[in-house]
DSSP file (Angstrom, degrees, kcal/mol; ACC not computed):
  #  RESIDUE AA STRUCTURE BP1 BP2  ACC     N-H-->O    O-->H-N    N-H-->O    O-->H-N    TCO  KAPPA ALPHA  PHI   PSI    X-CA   Y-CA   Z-CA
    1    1 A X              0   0    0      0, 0.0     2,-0.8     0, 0.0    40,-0.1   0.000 360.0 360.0 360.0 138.6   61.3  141.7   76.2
    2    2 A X        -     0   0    0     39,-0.4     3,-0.2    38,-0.3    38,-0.0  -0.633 360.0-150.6-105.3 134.3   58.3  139.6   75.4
    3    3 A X  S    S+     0   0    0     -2,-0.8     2,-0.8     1,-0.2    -1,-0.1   0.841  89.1  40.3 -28.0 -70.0   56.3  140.8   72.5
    4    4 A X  S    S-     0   0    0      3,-0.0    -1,-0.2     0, 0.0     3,-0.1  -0.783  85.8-135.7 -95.2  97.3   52.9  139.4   73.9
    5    5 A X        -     0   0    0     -2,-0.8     2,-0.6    -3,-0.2    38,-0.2  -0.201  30.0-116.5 -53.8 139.5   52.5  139.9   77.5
    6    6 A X        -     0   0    0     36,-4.3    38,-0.2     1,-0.1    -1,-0.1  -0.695  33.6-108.8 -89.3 133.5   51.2  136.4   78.7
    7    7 A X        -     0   0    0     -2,-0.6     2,-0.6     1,-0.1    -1,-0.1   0.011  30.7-106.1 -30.6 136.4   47.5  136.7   80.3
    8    8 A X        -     0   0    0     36,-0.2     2,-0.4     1,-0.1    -1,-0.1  -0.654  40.6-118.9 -70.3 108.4   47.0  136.3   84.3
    9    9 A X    >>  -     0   0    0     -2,-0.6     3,-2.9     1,-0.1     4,-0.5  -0.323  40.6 -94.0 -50.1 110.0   45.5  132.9   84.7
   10   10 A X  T 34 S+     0   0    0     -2,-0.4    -1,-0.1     1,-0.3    -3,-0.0  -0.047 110.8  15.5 -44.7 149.8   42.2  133.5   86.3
   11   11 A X  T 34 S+     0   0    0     -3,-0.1     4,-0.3     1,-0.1    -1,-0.3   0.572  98.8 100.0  73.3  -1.6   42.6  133.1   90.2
   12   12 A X  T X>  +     0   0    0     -3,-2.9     3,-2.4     1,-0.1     4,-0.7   0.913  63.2  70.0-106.8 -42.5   46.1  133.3   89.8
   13   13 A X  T 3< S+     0   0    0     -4,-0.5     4,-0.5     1,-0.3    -1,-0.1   0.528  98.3  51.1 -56.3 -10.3   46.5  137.5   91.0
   14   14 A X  T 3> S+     0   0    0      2,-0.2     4,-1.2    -3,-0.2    -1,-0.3   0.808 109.3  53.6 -46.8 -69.0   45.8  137.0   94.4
   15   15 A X  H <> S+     0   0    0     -3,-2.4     4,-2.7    -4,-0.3     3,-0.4   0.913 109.6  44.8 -29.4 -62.8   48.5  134.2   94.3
   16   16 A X  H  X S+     0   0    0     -4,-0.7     4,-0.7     2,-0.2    -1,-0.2   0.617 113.8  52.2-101.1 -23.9   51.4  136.2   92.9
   17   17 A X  H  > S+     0   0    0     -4,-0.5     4,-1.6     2,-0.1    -1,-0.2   0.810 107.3  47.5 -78.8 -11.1   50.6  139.1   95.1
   18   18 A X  H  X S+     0   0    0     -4,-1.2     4,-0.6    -3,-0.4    -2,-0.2   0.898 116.0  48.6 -74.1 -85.1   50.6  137.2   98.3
   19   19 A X  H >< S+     0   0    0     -4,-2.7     3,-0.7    -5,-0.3    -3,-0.2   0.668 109.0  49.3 -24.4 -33.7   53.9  135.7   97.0
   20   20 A X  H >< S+     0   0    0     -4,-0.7     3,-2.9     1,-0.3     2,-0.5   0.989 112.5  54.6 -80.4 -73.5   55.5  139.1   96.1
   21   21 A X  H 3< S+     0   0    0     -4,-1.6    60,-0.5     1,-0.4    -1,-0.3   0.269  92.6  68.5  -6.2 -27.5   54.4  140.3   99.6
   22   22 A X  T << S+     0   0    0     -3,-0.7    -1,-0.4    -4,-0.6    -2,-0.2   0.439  89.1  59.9-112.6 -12.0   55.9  137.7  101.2
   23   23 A X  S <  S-     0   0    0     -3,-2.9     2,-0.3     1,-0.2    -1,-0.3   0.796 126.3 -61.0 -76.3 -40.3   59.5  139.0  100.3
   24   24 A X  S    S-     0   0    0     -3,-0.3     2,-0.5    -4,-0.2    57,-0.2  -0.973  74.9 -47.2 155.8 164.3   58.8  142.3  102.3
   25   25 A X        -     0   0    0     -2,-0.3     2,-0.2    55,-0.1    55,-0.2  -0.566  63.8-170.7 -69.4 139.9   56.3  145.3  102.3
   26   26 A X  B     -A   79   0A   0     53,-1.2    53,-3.5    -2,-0.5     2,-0.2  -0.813  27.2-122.3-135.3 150.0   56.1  146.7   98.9
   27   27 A X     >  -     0   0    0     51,-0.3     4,-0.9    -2,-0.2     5,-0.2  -0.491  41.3-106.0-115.1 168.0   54.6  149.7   97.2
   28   28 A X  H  > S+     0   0    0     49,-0.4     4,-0.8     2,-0.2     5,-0.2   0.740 118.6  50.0 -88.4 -11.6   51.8  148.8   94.2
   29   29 A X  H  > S+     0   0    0      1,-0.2     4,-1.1     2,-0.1    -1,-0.2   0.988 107.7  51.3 -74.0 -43.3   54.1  149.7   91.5
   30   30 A X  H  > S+     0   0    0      1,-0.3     4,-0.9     2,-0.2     5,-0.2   0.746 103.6  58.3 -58.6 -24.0   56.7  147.7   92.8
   31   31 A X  H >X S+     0   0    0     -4,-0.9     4,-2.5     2,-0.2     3,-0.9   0.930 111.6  46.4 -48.5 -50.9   54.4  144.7   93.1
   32   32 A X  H >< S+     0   0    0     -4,-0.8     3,-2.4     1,-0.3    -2,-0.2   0.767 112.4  45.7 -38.5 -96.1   54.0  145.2   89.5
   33   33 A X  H 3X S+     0   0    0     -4,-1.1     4,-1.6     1,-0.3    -1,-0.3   0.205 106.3  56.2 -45.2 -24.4   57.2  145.5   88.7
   34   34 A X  H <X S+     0   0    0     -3,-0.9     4,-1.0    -4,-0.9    -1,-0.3   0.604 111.9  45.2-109.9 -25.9   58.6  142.7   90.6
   35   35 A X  H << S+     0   0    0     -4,-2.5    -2,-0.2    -3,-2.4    -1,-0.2   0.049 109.3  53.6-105.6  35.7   56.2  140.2   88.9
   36   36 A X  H  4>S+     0   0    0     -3,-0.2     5,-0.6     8,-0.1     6,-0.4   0.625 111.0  42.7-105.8 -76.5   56.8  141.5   86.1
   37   37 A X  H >X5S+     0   0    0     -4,-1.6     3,-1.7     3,-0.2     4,-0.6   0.794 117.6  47.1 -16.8 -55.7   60.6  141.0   86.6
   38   38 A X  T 3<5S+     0   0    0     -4,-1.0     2,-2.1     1,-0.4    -3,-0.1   0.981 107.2  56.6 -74.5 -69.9   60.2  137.2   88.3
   39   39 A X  T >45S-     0   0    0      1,-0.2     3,-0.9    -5,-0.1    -1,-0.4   0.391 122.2-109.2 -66.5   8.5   57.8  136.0   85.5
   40   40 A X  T <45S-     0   0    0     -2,-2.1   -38,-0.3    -3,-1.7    -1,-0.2   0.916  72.5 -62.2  82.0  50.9   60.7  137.0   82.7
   41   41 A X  T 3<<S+     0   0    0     -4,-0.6   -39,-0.4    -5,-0.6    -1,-0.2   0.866 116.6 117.8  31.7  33.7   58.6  139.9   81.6
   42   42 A X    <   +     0   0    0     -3,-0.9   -36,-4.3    -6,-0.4     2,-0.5   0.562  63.7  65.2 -91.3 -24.9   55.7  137.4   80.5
   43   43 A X        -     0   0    0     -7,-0.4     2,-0.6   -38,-0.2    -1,-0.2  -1.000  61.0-168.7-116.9 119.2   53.1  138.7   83.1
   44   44 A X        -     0   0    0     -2,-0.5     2,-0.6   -38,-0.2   -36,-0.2  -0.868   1.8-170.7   8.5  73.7   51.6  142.2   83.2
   45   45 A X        -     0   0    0     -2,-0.6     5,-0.3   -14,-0.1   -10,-0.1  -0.304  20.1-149.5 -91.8  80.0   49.7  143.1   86.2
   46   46 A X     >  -     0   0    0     -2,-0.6     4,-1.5     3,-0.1     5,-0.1   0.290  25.1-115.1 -55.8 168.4   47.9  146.6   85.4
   47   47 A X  T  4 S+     0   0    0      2,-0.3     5,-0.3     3,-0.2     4,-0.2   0.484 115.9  58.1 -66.2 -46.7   46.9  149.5   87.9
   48   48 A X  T  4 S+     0   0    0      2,-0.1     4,-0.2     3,-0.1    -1,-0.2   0.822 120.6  28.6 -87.8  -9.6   43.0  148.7   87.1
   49   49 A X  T >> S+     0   0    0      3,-0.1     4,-1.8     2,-0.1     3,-1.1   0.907 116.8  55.2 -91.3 -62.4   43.5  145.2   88.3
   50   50 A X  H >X S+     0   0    0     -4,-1.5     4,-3.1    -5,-0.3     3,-0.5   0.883 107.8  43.5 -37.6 -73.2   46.2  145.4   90.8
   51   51 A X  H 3> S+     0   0    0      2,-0.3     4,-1.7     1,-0.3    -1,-0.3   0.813 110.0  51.6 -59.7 -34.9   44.9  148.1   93.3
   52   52 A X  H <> S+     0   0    0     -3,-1.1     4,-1.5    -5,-0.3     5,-0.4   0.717 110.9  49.5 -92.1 -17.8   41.1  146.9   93.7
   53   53 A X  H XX S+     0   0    0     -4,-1.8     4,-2.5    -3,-0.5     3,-1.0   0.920 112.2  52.4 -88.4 -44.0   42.5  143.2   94.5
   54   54 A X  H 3X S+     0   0    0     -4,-3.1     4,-2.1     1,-0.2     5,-0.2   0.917 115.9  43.8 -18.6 -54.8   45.0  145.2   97.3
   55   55 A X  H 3X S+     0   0    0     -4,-1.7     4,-0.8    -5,-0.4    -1,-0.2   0.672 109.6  46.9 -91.5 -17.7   42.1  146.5   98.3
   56   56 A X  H <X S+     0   0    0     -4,-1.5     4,-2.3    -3,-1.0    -1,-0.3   0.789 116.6  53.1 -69.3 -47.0   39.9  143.5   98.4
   57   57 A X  H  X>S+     0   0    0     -4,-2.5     5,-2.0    -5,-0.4     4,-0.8   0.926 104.3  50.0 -56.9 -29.7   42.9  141.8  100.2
   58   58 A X  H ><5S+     0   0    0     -4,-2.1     3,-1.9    -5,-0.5    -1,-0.3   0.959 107.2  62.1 -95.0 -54.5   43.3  144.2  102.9
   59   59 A X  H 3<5S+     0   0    0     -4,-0.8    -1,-0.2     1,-0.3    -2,-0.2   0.668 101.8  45.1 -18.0 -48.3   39.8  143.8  103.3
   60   60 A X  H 3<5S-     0   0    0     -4,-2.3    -1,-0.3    -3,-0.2    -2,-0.2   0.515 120.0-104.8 -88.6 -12.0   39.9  140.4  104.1
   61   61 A X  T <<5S+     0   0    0     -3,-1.9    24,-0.6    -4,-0.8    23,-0.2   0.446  89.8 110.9 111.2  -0.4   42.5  140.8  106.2
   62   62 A X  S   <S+     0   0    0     -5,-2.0    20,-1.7     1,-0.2     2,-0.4   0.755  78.1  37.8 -92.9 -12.7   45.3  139.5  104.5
   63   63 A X  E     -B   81   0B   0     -6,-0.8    -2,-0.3    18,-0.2    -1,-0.2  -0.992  59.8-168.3-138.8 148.7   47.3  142.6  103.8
   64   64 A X  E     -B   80   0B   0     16,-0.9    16,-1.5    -2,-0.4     2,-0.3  -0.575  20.4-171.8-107.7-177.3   47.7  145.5  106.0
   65   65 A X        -     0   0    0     14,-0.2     2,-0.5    -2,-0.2    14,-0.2  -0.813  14.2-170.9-166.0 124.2   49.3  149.1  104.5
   66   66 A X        -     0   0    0     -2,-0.3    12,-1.4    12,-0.1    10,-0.1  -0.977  28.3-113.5-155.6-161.7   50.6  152.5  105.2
   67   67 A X  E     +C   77   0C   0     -2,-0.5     2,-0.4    10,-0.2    10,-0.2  -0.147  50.5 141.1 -85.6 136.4   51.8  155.7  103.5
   68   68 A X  E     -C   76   0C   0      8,-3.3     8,-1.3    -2,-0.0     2,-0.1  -0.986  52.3 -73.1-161.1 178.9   55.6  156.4  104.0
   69   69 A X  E     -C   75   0C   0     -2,-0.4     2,-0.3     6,-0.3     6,-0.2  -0.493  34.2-124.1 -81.3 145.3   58.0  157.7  101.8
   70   70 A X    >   -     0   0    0      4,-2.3     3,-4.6    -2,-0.1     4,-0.5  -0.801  33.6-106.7 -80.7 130.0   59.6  156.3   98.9
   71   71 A X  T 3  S+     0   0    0     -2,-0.3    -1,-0.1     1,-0.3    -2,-0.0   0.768 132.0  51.9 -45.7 -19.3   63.7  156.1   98.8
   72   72 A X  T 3  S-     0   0    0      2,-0.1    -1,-0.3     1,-0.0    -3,-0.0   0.797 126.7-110.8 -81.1 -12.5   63.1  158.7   96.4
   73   73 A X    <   +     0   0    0     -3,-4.6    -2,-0.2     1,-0.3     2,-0.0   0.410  67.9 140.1 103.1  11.5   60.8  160.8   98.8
   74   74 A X        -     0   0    0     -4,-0.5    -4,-2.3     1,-0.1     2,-0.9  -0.345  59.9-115.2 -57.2 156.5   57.6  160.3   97.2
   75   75 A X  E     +C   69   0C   0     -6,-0.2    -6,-0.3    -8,-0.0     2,-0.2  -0.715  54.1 157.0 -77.9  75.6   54.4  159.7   99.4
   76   76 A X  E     -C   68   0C   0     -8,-1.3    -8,-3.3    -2,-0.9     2,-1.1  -0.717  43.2-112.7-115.7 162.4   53.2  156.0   98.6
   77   77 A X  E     -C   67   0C   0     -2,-0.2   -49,-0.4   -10,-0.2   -10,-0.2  -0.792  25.9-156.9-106.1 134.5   51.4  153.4   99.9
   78   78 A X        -     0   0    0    -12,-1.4   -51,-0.3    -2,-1.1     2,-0.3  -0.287   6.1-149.5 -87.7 166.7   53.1  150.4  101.0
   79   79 A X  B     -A   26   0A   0    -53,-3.5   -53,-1.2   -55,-0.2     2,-0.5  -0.999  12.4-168.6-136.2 130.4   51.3  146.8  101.4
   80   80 A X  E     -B   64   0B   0    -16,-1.5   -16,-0.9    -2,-0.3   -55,-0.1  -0.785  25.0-114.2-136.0 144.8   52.2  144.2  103.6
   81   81 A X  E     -B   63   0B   0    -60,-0.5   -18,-0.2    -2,-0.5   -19,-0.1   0.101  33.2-159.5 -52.1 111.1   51.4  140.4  104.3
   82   82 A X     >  -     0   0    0    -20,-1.7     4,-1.4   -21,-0.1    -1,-0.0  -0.150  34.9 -96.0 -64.5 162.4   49.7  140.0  107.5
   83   83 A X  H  > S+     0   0    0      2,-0.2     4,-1.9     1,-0.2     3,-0.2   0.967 128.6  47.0 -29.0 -63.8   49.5  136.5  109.5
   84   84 A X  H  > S+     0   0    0      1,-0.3     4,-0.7   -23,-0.2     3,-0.2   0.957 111.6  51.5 -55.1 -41.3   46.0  135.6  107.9
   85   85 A X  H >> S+     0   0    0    -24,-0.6     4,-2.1     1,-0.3     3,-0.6   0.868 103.8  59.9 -88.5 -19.8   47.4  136.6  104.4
   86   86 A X  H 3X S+     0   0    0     -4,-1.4     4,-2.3     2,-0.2    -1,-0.3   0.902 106.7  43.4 -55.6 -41.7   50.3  134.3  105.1
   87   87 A X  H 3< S+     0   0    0     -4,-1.9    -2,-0.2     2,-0.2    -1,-0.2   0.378 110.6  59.3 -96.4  14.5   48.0  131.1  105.5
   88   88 A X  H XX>S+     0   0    0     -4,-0.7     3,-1.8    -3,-0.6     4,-1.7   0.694  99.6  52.6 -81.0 -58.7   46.3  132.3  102.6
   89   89 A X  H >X5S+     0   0    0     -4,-2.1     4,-2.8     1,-0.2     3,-0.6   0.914 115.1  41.8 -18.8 -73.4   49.3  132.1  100.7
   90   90 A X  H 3X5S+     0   0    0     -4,-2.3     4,-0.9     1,-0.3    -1,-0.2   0.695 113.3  50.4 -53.6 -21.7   49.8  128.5  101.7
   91   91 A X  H <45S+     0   0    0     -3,-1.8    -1,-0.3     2,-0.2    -2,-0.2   0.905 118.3  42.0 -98.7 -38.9   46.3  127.5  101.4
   92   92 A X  H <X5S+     0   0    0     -4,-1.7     4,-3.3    -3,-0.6     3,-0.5   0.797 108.7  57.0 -41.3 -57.6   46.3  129.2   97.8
   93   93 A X  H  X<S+     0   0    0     -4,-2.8     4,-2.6    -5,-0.6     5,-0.3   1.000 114.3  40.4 -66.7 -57.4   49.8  127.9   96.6
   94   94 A X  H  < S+     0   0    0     -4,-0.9     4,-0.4    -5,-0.3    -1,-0.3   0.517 107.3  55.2-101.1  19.6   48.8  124.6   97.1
   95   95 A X  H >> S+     0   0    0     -3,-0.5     3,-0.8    -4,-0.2     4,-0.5   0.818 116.3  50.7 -75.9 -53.0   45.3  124.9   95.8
   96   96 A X  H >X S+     0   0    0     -4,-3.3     4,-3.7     1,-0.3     3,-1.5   0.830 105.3  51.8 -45.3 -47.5   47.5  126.1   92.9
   97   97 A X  H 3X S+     0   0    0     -4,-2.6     4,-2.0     1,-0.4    -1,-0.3   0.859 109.5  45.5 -74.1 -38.8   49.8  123.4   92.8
   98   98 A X  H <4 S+     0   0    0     -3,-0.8     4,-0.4    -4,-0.4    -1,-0.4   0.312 105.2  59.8 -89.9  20.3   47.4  120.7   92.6
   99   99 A X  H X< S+     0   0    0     -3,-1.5     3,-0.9    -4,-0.5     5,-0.3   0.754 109.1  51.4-107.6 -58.8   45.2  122.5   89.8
  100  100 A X  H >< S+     0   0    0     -4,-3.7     3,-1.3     1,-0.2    -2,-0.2   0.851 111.8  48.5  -8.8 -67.0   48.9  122.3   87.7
  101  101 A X  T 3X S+     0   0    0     -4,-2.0     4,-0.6     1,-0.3    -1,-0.2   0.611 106.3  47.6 -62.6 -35.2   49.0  119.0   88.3
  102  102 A X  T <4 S+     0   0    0     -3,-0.9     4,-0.5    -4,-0.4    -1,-0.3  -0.044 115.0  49.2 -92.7   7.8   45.8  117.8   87.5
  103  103 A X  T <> S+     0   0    0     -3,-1.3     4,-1.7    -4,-0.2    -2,-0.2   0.347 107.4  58.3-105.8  -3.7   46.0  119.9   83.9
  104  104 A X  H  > S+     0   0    0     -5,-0.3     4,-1.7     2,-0.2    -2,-0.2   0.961 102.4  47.4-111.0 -33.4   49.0  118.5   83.4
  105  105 A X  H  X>S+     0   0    0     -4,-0.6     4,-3.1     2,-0.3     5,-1.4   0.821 112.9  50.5  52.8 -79.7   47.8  115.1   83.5
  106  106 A X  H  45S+     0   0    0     -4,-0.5    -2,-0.2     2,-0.2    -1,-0.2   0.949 111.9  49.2 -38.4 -53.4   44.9  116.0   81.2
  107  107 A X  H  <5S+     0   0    0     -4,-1.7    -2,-0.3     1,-0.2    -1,-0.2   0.989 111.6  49.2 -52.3 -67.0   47.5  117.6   78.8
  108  108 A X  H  <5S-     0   0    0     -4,-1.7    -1,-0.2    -5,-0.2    -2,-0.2   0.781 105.3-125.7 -53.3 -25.4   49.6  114.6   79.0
  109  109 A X  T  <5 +     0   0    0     -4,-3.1    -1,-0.2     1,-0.3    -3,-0.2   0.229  56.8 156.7 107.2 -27.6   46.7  112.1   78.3
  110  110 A X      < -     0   0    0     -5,-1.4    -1,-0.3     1,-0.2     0, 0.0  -0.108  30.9-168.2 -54.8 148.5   48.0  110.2   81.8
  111  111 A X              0   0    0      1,-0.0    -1,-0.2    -5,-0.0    -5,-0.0   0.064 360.0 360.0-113.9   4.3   45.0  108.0   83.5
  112  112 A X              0   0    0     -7,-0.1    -2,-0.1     0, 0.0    -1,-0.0   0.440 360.0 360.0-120.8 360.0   47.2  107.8   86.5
């Protein structure tokens, strides 16, 4: 387990929820929980972050949701990735990918 959970890169939660989404409809703990899992337990996404960007998202149109039971028979609500919130993914991941690239550059010192 890691000691110091590593901070959510601003912009990034949007990203990594899309992504998680993109495996299947999900409940918000399991979102949690499942980037929590991927990232090695290095990332933390809380309940006061996590829910109001759902709820921004769903907003925009990128995730739709509703209540069903959980395999344990709880009431929750599930989220899943819409069309729109698929080409936000794409348009996102590779905003992502060239923001990487271009720190990593800096980091390295590289002019090229």
């Amino acid at each position: 387990m890691h000691p110091d959970p590593t901070p959510l890169l601003a912009g990034t939660l949007d990203l990594l929820i899309l992504k998680t989404l993109s495996v299947g409809p999900m409940h918000g703990y399991g979102i949690a929980q499942h980037i929590h899992r991927l990232s090695r337990e290095a990332l933390r996404v809380e309940e006061g972050s996590l829910y109001p960007a759902l709820q921004r998202m769903q907003v925009k149109g990128w995730v739709g949701s509703e209540t069903k039971r959980t395999p344990t028979g709880r009431r929750a609500r599930y989220y899943r990735l819409t069309a729109l919130g698929r080409r936000q993914l794409a348009s996102e991941a590779s905003a992502f990918q060239r923001s990487v690239a271009a720190t990593t550059r800096v980091l390295r010192g590289a002019e090229s």
